[in-house]
SEVO-396951 format. One record per atom (N, C-alpha, C, O, CB): residue in one letter; atom name; z, y, x. Coordinates in pm, whole numbers, plus 50000, padded with zeros to 5 digits. Glycine has a CB too. Layout:
REM residues N
<rec type="A" atom="CA" Z="Z" Y="Y" X="X"/>
...
***
This chain:
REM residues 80
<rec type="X" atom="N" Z="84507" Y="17336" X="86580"/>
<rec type="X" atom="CA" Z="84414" Y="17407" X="86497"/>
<rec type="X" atom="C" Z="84269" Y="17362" X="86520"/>
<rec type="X" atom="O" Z="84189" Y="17359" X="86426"/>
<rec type="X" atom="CB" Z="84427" Y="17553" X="86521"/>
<rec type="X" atom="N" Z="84232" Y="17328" X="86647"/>
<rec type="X" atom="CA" Z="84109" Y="17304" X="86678"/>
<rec type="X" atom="C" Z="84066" Y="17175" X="86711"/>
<rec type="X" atom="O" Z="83952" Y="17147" X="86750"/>
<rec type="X" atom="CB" Z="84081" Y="17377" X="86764"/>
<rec type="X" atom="N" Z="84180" Y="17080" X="86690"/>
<rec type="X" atom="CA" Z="84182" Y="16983" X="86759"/>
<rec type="X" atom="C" Z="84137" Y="16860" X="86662"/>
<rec type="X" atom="O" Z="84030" Y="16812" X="86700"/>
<rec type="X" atom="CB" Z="84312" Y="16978" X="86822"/>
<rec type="X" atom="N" Z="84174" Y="16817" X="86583"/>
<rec type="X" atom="CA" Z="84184" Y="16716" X="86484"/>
<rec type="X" atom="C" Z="84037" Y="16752" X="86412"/>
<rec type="X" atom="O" Z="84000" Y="16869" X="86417"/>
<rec type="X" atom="CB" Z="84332" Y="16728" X="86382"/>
<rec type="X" atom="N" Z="83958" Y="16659" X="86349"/>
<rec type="X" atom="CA" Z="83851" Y="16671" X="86252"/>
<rec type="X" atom="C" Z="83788" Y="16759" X="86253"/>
<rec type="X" atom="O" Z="83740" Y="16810" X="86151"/>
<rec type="X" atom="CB" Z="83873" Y="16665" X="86147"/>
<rec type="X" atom="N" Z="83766" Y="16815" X="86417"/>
<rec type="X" atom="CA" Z="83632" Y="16872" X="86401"/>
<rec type="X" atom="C" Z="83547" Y="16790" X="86467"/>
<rec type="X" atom="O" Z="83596" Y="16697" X="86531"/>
<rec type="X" atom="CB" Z="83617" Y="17008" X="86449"/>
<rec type="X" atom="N" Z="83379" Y="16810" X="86463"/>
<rec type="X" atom="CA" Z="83326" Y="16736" X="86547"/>
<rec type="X" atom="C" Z="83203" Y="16830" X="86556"/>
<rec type="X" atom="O" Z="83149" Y="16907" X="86477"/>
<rec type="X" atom="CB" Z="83313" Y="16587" X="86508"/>
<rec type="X" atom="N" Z="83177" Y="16789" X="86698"/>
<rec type="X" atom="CA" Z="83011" Y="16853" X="86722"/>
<rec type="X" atom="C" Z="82897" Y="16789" X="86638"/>
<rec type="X" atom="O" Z="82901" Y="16696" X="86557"/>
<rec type="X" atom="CB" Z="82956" Y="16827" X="86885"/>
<rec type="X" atom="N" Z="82766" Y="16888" X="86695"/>
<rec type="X" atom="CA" Z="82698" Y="16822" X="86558"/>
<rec type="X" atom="C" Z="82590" Y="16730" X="86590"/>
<rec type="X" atom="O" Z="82493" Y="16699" X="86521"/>
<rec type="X" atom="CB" Z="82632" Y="16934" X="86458"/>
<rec type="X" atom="N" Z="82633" Y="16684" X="86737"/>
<rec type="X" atom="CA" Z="82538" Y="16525" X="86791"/>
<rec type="X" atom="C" Z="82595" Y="16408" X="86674"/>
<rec type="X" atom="O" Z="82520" Y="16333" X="86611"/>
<rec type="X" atom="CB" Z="82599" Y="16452" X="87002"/>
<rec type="X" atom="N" Z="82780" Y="16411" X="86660"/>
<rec type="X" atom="CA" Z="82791" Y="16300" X="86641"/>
<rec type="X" atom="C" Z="82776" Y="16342" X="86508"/>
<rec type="X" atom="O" Z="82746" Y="16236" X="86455"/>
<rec type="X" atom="CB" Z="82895" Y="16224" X="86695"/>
<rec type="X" atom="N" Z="82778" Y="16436" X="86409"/>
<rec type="X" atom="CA" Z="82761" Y="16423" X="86272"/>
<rec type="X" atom="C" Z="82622" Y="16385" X="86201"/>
<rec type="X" atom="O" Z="82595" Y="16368" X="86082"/>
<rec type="X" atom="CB" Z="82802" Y="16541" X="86225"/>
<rec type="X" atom="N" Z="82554" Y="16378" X="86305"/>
<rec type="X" atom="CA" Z="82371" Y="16277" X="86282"/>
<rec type="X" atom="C" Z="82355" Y="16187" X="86255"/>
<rec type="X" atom="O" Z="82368" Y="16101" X="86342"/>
<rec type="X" atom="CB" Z="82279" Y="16241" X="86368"/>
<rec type="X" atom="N" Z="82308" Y="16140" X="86095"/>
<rec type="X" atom="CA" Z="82267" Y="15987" X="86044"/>
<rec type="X" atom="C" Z="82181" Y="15944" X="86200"/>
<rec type="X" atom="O" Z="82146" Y="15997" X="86305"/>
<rec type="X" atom="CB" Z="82138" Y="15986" X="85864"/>
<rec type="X" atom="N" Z="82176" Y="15822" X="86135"/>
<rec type="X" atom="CA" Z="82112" Y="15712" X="86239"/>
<rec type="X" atom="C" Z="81942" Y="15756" X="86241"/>
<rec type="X" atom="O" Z="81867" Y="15775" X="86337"/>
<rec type="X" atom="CB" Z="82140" Y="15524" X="86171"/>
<rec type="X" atom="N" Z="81914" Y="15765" X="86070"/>
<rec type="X" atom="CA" Z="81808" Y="15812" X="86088"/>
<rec type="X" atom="C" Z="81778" Y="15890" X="86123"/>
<rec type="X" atom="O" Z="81663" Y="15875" X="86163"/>
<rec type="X" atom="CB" Z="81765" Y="15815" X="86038"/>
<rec type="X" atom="N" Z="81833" Y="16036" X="86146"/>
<rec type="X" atom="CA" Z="81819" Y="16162" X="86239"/>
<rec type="X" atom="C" Z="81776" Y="16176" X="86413"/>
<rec type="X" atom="O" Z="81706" Y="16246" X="86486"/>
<rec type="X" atom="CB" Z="81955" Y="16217" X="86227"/>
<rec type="X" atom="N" Z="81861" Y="16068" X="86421"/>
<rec type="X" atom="CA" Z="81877" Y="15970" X="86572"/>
<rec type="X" atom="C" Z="81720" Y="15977" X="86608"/>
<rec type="X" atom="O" Z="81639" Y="16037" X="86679"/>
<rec type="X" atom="CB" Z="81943" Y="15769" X="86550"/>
<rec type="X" atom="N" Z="81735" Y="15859" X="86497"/>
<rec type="X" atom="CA" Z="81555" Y="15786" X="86537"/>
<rec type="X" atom="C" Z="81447" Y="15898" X="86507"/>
<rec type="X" atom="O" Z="81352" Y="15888" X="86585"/>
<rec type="X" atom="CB" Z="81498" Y="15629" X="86413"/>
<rec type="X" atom="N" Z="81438" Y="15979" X="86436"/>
<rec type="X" atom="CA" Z="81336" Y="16091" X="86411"/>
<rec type="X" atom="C" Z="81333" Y="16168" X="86536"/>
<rec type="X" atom="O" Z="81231" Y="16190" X="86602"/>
<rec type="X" atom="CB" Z="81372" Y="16188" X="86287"/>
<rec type="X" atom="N" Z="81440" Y="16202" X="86562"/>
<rec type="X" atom="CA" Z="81464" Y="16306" X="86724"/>
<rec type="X" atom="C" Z="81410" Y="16229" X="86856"/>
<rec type="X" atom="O" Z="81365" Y="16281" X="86958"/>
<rec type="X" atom="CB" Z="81660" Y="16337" X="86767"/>
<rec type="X" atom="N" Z="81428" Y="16086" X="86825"/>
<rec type="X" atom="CA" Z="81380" Y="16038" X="86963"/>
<rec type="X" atom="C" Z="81227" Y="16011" X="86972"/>
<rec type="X" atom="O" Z="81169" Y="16003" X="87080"/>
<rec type="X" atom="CB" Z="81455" Y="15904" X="87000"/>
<rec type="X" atom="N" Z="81155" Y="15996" X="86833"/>
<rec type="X" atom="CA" Z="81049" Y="15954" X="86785"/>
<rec type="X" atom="C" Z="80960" Y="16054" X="86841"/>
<rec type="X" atom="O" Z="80862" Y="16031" X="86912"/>
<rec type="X" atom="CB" Z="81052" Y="15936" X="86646"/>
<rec type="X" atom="N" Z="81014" Y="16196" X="86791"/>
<rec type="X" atom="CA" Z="80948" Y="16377" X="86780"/>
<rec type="X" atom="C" Z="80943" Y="16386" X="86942"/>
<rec type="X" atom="O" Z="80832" Y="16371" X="86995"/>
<rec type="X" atom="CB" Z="81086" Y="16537" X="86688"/>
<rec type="X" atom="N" Z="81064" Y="16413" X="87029"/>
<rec type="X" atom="CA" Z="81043" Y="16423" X="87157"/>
<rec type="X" atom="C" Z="80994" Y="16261" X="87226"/>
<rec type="X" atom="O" Z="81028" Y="16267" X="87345"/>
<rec type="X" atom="CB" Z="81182" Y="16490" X="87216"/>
<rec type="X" atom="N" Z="80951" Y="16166" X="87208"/>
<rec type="X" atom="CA" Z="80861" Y="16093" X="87274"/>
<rec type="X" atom="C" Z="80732" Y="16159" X="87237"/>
<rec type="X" atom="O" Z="80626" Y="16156" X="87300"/>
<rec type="X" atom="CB" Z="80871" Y="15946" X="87242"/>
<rec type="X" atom="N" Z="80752" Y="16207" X="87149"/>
<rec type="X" atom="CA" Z="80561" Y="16225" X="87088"/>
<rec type="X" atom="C" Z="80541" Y="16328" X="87202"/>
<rec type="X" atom="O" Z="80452" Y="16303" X="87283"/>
<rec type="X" atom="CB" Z="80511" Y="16313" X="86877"/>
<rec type="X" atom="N" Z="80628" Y="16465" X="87222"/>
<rec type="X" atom="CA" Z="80622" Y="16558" X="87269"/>
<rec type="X" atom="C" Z="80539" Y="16520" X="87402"/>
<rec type="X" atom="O" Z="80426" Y="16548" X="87442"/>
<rec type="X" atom="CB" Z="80746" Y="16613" X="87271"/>
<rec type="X" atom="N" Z="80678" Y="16423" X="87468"/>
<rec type="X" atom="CA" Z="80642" Y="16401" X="87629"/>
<rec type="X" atom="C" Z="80490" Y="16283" X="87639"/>
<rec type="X" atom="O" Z="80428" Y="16246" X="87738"/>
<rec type="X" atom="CB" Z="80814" Y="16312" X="87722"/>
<rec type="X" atom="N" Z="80474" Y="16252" X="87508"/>
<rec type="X" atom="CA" Z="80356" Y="16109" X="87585"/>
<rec type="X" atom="C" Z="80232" Y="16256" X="87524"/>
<rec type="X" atom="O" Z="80134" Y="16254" X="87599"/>
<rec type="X" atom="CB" Z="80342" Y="15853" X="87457"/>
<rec type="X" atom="N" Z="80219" Y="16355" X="87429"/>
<rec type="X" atom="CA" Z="80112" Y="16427" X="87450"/>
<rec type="X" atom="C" Z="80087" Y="16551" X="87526"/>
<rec type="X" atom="O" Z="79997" Y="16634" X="87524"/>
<rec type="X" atom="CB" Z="80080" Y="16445" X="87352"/>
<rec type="X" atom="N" Z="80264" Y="16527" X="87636"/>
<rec type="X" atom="CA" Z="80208" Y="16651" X="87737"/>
<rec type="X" atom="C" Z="80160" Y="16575" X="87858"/>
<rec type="X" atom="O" Z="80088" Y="16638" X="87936"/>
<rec type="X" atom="CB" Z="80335" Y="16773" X="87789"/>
<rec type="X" atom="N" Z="80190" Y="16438" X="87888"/>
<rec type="X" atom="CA" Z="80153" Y="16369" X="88021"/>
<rec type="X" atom="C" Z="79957" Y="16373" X="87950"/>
<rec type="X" atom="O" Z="79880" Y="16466" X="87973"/>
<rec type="X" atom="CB" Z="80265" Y="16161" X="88056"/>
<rec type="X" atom="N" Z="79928" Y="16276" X="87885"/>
<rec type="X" atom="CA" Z="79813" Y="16280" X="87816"/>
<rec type="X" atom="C" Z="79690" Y="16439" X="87820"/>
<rec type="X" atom="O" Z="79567" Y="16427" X="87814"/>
<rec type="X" atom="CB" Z="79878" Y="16249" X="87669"/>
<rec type="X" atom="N" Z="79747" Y="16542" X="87829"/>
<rec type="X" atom="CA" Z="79684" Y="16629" X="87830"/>
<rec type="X" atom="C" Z="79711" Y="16665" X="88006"/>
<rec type="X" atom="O" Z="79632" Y="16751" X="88044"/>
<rec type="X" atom="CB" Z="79721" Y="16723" X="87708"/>
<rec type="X" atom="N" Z="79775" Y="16631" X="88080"/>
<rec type="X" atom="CA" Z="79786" Y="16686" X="88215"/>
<rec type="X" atom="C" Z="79670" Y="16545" X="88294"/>
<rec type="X" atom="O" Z="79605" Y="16547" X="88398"/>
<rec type="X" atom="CB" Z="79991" Y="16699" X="88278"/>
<rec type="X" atom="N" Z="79686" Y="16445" X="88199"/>
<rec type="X" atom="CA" Z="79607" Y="16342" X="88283"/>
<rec type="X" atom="C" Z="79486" Y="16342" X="88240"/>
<rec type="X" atom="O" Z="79418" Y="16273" X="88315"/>
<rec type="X" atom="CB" Z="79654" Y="16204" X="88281"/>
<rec type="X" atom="N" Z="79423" Y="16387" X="88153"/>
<rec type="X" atom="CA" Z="79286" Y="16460" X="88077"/>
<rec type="X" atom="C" Z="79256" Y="16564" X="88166"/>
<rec type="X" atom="O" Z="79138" Y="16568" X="88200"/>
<rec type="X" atom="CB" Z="79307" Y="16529" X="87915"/>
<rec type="X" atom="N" Z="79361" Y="16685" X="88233"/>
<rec type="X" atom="CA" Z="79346" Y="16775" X="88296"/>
<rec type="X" atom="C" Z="79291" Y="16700" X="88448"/>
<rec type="X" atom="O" Z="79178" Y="16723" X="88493"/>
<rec type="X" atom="CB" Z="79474" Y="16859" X="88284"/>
<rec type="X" atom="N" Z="79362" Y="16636" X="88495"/>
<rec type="X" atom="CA" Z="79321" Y="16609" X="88616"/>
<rec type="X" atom="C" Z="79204" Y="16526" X="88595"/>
<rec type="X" atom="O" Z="79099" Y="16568" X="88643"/>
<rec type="X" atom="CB" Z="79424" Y="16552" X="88697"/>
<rec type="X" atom="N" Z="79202" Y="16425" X="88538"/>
<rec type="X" atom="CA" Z="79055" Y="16344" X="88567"/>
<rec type="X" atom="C" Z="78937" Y="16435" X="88551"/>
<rec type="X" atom="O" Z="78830" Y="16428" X="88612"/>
<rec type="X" atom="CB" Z="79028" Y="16215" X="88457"/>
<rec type="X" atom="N" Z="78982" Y="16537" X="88442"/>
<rec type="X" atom="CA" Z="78815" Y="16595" X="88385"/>
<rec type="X" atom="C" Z="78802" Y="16618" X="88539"/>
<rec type="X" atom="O" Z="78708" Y="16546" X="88572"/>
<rec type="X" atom="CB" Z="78787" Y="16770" X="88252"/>
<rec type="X" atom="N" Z="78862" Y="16699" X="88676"/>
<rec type="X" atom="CA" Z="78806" Y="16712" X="88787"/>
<rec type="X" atom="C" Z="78765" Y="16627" X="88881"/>
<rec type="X" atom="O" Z="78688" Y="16648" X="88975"/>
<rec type="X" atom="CB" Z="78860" Y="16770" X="88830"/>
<rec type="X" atom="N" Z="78817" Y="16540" X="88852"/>
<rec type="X" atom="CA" Z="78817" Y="16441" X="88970"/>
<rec type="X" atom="C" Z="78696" Y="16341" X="88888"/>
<rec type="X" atom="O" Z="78627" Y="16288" X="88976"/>
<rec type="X" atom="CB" Z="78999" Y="16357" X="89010"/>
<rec type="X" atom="N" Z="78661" Y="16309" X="88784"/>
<rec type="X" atom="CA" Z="78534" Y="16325" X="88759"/>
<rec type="X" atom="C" Z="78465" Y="16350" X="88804"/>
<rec type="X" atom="O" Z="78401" Y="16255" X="88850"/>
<rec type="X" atom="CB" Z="78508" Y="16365" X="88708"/>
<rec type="X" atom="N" Z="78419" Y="16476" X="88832"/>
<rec type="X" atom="CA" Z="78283" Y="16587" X="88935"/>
<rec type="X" atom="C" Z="78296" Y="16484" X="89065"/>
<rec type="X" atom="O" Z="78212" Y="16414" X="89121"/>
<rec type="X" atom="CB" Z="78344" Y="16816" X="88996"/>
<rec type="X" atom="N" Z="78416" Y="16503" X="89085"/>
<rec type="X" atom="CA" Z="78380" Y="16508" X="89215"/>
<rec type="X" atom="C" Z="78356" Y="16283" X="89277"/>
<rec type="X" atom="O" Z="78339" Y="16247" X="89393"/>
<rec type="X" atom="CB" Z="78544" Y="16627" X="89302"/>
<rec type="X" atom="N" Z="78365" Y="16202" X="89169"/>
<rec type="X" atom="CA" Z="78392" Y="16096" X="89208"/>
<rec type="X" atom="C" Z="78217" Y="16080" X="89124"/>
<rec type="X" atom="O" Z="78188" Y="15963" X="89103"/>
<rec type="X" atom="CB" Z="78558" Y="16018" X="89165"/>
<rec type="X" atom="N" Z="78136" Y="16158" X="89090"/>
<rec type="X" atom="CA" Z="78009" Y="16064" X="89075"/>
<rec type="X" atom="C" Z="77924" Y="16071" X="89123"/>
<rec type="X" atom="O" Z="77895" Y="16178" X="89177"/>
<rec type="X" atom="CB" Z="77956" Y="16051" X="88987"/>
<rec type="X" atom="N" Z="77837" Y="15958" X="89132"/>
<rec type="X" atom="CA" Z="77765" Y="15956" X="89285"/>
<rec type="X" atom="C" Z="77628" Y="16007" X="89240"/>
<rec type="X" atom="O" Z="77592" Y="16034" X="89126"/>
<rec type="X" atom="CB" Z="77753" Y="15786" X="89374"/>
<rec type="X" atom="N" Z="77567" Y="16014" X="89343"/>
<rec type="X" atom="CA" Z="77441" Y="16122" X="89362"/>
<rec type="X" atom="C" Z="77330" Y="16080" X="89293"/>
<rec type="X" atom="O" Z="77297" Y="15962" X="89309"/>
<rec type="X" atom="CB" Z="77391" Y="16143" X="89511"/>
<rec type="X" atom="N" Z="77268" Y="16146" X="89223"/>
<rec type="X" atom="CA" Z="77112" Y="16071" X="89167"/>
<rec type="X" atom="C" Z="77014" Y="16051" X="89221"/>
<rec type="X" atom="O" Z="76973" Y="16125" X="89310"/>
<rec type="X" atom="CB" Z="77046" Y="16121" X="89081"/>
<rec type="X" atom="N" Z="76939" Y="15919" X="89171"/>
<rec type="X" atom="CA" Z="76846" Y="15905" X="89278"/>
<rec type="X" atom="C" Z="76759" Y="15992" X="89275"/>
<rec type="X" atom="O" Z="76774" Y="16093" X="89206"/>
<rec type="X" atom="CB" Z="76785" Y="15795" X="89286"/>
<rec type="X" atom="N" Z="76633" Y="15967" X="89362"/>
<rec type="X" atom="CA" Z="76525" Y="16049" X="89300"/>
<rec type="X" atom="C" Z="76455" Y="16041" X="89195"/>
<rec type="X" atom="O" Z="76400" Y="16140" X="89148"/>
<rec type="X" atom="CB" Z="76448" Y="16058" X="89361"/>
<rec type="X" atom="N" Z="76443" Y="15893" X="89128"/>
<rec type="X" atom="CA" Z="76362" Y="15841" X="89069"/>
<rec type="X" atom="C" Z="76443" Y="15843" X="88918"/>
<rec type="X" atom="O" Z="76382" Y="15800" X="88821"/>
<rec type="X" atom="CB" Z="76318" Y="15710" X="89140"/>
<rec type="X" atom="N" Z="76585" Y="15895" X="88902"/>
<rec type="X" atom="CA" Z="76617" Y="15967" X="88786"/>
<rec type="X" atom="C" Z="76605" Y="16076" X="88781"/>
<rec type="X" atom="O" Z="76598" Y="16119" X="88665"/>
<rec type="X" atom="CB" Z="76713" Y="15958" X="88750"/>
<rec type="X" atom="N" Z="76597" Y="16180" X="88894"/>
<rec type="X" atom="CA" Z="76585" Y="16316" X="88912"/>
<rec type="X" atom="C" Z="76437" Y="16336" X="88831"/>
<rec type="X" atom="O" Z="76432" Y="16422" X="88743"/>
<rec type="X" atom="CB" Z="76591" Y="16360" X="89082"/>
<rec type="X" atom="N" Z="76345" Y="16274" X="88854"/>
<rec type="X" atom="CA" Z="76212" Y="16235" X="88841"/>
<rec type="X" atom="C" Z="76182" Y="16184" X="88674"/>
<rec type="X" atom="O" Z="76082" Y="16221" X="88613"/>
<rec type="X" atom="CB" Z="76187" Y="16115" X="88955"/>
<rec type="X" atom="N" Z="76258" Y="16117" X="88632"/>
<rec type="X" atom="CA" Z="76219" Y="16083" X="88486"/>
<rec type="X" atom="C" Z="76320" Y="16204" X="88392"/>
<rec type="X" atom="O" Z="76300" Y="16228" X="88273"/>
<rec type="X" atom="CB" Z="76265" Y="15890" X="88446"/>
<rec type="X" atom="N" Z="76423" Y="16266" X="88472"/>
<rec type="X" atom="CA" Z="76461" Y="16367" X="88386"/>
<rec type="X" atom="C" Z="76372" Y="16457" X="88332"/>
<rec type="X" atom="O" Z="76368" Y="16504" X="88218"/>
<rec type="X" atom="CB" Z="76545" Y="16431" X="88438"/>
<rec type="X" atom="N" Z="76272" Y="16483" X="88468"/>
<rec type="X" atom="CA" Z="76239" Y="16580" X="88495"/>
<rec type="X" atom="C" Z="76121" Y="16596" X="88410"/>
<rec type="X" atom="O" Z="76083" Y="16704" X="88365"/>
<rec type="X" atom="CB" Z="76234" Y="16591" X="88619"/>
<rec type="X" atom="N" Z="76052" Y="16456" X="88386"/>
<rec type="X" atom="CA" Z="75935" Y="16418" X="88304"/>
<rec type="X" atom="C" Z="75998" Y="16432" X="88142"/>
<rec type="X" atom="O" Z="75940" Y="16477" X="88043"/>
<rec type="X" atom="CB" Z="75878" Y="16248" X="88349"/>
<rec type="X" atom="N" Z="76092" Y="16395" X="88149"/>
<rec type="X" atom="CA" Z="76146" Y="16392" X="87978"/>
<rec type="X" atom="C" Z="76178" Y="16526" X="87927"/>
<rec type="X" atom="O" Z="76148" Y="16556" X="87811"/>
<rec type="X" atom="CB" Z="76294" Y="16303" X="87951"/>
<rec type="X" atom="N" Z="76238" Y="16610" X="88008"/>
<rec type="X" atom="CA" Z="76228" Y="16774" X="87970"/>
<rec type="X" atom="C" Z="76077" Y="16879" X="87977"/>
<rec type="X" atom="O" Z="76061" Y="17001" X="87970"/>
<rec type="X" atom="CB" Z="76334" Y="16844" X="88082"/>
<rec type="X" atom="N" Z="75980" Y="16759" X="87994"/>
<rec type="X" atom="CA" Z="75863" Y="16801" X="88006"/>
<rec type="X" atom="C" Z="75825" Y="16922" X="88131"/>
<rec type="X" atom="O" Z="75730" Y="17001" X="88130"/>
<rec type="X" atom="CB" Z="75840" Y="16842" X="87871"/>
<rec type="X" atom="N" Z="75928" Y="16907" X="88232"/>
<rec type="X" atom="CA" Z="75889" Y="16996" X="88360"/>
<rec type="X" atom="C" Z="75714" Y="16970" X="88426"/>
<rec type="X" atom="O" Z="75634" Y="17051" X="88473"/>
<rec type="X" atom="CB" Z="76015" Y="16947" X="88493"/>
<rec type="X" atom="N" Z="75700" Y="16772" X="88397"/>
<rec type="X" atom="CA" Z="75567" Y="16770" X="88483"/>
<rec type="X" atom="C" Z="75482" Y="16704" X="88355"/>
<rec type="X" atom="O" Z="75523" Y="16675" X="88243"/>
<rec type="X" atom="CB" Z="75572" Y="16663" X="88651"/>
<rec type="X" atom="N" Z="75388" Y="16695" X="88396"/>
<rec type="X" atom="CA" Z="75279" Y="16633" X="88326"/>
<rec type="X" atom="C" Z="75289" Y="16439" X="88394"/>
<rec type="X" atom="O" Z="75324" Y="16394" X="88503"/>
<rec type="X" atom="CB" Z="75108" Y="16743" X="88376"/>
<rec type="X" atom="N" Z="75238" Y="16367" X="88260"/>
<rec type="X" atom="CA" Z="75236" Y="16226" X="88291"/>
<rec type="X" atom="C" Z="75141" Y="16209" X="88435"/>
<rec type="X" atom="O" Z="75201" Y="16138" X="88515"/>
<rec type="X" atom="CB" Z="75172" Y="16139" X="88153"/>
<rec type="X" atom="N" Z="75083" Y="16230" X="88457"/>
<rec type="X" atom="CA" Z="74994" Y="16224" X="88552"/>
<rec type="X" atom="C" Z="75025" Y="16224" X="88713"/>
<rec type="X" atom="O" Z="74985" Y="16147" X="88800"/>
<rec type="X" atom="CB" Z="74919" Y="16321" X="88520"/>
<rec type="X" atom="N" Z="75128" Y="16362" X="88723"/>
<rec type="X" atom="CA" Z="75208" Y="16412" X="88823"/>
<rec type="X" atom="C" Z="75330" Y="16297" X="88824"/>
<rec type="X" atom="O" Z="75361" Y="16223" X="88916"/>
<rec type="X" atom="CB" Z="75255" Y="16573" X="88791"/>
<rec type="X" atom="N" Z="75383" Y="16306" X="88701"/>
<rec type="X" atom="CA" Z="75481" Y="16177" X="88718"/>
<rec type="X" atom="C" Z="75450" Y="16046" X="88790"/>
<rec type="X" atom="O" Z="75508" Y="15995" X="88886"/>
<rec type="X" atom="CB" Z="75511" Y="16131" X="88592"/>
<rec type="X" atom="N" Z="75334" Y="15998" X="88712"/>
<rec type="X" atom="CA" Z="75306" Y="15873" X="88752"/>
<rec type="X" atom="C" Z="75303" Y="15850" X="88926"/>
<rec type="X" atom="O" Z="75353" Y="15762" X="88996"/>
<rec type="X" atom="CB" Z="75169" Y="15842" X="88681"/>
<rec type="X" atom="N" Z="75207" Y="15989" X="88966"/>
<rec type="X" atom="CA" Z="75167" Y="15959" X="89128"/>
<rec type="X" atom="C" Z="75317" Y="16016" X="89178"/>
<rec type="X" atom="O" Z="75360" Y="15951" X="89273"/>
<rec type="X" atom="CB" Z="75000" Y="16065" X="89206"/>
<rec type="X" atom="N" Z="75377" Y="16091" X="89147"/>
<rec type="X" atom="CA" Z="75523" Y="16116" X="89195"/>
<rec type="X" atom="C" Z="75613" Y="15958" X="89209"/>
<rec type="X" atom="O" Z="75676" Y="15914" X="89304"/>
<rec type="X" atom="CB" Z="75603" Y="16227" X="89068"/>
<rec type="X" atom="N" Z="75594" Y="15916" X="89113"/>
<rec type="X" atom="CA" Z="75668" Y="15821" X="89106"/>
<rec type="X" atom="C" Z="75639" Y="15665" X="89216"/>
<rec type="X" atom="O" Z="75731" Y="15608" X="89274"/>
<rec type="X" atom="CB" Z="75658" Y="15804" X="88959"/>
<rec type="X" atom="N" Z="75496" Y="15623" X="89224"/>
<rec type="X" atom="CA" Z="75441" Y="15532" X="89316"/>
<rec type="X" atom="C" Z="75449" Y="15590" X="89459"/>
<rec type="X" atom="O" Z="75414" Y="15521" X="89554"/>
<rec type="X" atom="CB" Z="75298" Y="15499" X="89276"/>
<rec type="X" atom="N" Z="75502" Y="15736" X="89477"/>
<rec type="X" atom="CA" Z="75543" Y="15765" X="89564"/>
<rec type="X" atom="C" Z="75641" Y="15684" X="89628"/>
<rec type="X" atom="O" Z="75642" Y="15603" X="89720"/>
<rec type="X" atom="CB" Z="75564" Y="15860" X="89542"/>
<rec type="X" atom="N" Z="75763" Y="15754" X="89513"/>
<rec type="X" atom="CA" Z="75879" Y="15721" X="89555"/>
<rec type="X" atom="C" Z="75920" Y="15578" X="89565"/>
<rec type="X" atom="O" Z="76023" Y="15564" X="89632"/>
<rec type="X" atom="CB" Z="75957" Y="15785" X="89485"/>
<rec type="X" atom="N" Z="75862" Y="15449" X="89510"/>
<rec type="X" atom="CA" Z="75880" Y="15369" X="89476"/>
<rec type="X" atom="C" Z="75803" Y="15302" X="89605"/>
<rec type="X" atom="O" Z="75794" Y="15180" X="89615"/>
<rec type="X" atom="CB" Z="75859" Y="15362" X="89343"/>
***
């Protein structure tokens, strides 16, 4: 009764079904690694860039208009 002409429903899948299913779950797994490796770098980022000098600390500081050109300038032949 159960035996003859039945079949599960892996093997009753065109070819093209095949290839769509393997296509859909690659997409799955390459945009969950992609978002876990986005996850980790964004931290390891922070922590891998190196320190500013003074003398960018110093022209930031002039470009957000914290000092006056003047202060800059002798700040700067300071540091230099």
């Amino acid at each position: 009764m159960h035996g003859i002409g039945v079949m599960n429903g892996w093997s009753m899948m065109s070819p093209g079904m095949w290839i769509f299913m393997l296509l859909f779950w690659g997409l799955v797994i390459v945009g969950i690694v992609s978002i876990i490796r986005w996850l980790v770098g964004r931290g390891q980022s922070q922590d891998r860039s190196e320190p500013e000098t003074p003398l960018a600390i110093l022209q930031k500081r002039y470009a957000r208009g914290e000092i006056e050109r003047e202060e800059y300038e002798r700040m700067k032949k300071d540091l230099e």
